[in-house]
N, C-alpha and C positions, 0 to 999 in steps of 0.2 A: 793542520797541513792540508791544502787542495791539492787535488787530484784533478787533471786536465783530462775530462773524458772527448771533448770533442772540441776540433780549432773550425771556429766560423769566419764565414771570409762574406762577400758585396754581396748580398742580396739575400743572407741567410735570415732565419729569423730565429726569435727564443722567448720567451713568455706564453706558448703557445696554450700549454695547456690552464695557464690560469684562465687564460681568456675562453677557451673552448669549455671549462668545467670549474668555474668559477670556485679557484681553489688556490690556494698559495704554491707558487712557482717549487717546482723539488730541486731544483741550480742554482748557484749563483754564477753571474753571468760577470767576465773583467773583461775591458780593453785595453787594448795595449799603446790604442790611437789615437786620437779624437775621432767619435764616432756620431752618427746621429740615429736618433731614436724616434719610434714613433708608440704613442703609447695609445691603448686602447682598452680600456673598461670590458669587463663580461656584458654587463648589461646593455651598453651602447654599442658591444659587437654583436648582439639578441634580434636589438630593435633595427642595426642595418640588414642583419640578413632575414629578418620575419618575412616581411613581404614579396620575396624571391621564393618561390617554392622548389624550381626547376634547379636554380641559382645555389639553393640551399642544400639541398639533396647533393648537388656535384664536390661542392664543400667539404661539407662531409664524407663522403668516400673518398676524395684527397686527401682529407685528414688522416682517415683510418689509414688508407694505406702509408703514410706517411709515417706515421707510427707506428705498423710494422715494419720499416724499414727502418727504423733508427739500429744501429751499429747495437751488437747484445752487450756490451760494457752501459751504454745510456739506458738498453732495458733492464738491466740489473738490478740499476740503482731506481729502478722505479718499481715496487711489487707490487703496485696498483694497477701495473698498467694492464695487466690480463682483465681485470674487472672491465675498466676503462673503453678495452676495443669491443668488449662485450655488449656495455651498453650501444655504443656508437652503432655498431652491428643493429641493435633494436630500432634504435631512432634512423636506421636509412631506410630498414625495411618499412618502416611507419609510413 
């Protein structure tokens, strides 16, 4: 049985943290529409943001805070994610 923790609507996104922590998605993601997608590799999301340092840094504290912001039902279901904002924490300060 699925459990709906969160309804995404035009311009939400979700695969996020594979992409940011090259790791398989903890969601499964259904629509109800037809919908479109854009998909995006860890590593060829790595080599677009490399050479952005300024670019890159901003990224990532949108990230972080973005994930502290996710609804405590989506943090629940994630027990990694305290690890998670920890690292990100390290890599802004870097």
């Amino acid at each position: 049985m699925f459990q709906c923790l969160i309804k995404l609507g035009p311009m939400d996104m979700f695969g996020e943290i594979g992409v940011f922590f090259n790791m398989p998605q903890p969601f499964t993601v259904r629509s109800k529409k037809l919908s479109q997608v854009v998909r995006i590799s860890h590593h060829r999301f790595k080599q677009l943001v490399q050479s952005l340092d300024e670019d890159k840094k901003r990224i990532m504290i949108n990230f972080t805070q973005y994930l502290k912001e996710l609804k405590k039902e989506v943090q629940d279901e994630m027990p990694f994610l305290a690890e998670l904002l920890l690292d990100l924490n390290m890599e802004v300060i870097q």
